[in-house]
N, C-alpha and C positions, 0 to 999 in steps of 0.2 A: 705496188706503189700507187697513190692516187695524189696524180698531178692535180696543182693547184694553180700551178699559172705557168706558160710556155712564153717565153722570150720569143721574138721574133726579129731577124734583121737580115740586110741581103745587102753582098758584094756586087759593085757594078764596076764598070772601066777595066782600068789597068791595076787591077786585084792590092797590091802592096798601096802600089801608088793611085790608085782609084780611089772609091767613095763607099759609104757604108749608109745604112740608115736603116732604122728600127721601125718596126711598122707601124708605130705611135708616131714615127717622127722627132721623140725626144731625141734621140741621137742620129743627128747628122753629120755628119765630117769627114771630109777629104783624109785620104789616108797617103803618107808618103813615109819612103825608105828614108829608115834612119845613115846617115853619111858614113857611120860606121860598116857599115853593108852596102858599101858604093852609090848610096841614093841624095836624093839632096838634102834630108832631114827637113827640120823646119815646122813638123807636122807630127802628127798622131800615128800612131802605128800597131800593129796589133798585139804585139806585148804588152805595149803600156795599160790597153784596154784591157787584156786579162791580167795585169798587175792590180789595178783599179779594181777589179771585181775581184779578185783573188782575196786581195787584205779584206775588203768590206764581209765577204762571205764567214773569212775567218774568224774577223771579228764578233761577228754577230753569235758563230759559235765558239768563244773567248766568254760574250756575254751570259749566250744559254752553262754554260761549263760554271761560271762565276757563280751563277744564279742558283743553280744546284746543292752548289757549296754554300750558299749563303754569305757569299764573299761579293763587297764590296769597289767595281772596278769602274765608275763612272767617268773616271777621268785614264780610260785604258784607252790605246790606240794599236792600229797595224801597219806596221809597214811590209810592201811586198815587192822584192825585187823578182823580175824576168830576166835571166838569160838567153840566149840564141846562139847556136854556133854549127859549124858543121859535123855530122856525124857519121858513120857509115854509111849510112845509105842517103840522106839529104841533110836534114837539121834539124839539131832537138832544141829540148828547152831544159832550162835548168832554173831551180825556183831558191831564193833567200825569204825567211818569214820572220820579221822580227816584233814580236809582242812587248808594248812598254806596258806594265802595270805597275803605276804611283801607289803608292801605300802596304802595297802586299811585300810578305817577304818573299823572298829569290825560290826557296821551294816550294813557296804556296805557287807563287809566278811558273815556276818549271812545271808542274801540275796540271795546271790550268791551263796551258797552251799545249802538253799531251793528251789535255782531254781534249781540245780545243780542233787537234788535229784529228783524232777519231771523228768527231762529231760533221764535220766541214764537209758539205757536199764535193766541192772543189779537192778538197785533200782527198775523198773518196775516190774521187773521179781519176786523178792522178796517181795516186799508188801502184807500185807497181813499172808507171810506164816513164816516169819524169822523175828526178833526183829532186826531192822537197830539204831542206834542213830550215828545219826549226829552232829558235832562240827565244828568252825572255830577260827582259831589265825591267827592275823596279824604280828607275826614274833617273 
């Protein structure tokens, strides 16, 4: 593989409830336990940041998957839910993926979010180790 660009960022503090920051500095934010997990919420936290980058990643391979097809999805979006819970040995994650594509029909839509999901570095990354399910709606 030949990287093209390496993300960089580093936990400080009280880890959960601590501080994060990318080595650009574009991301800085205090981080706090969601109250669901006995913390006080109110804050960011690290699911939501890989929700966040999850959907974007997928989408973009939603758009490379489109593109291929020669299919039309400008007005496409992702939504990504994170789950957290306790698991045998500490806690997992469990992941919801929901592709809206306006204009496509339902099996062009189901298509295009299994190619979607092949192609996703993040979907690569996790196979295997995290429960992904996949969905699409056409609007």
């Amino acid at each position: 593989m030949d990287i093209k660009y390496t993300a960089e960022a580093t936990s400080s503090g009280d880890a959960r409830n601590g501080h994060v920051r990318s080595s650009d500095g574009i991301i800085d934010q205090d981080m706090t336990m969601p109250k669901e997990m006995g913390g006080p919420g109110g804050g960011t936290n690290p699911e939501q940041l890989f929700a966040a980058g999850y959907a974007a990643c997928f989408h973009q391979a939603l758009k490379l998957a489109a593109g291929q097809e020669k299919v039309d999805i400008d007005s496409s979006s992702v939504e990504a839910k994170v789950g957290i819970g306790p698991d045998a040995e500490s806690f997992g994650l469990k992941v919801w993926l929901t592709a809206t594509v306006p204009g496509a029909d339902q099996d062009t839509a189901d298509r295009l979010v299994a190619r979607a999901h092949e192609l996703c570095p993040y979907s690569k990354a996790t196979r295997g180790n995290i429960e992904v399910n996949i969905s699409s709606s056409v609007g």
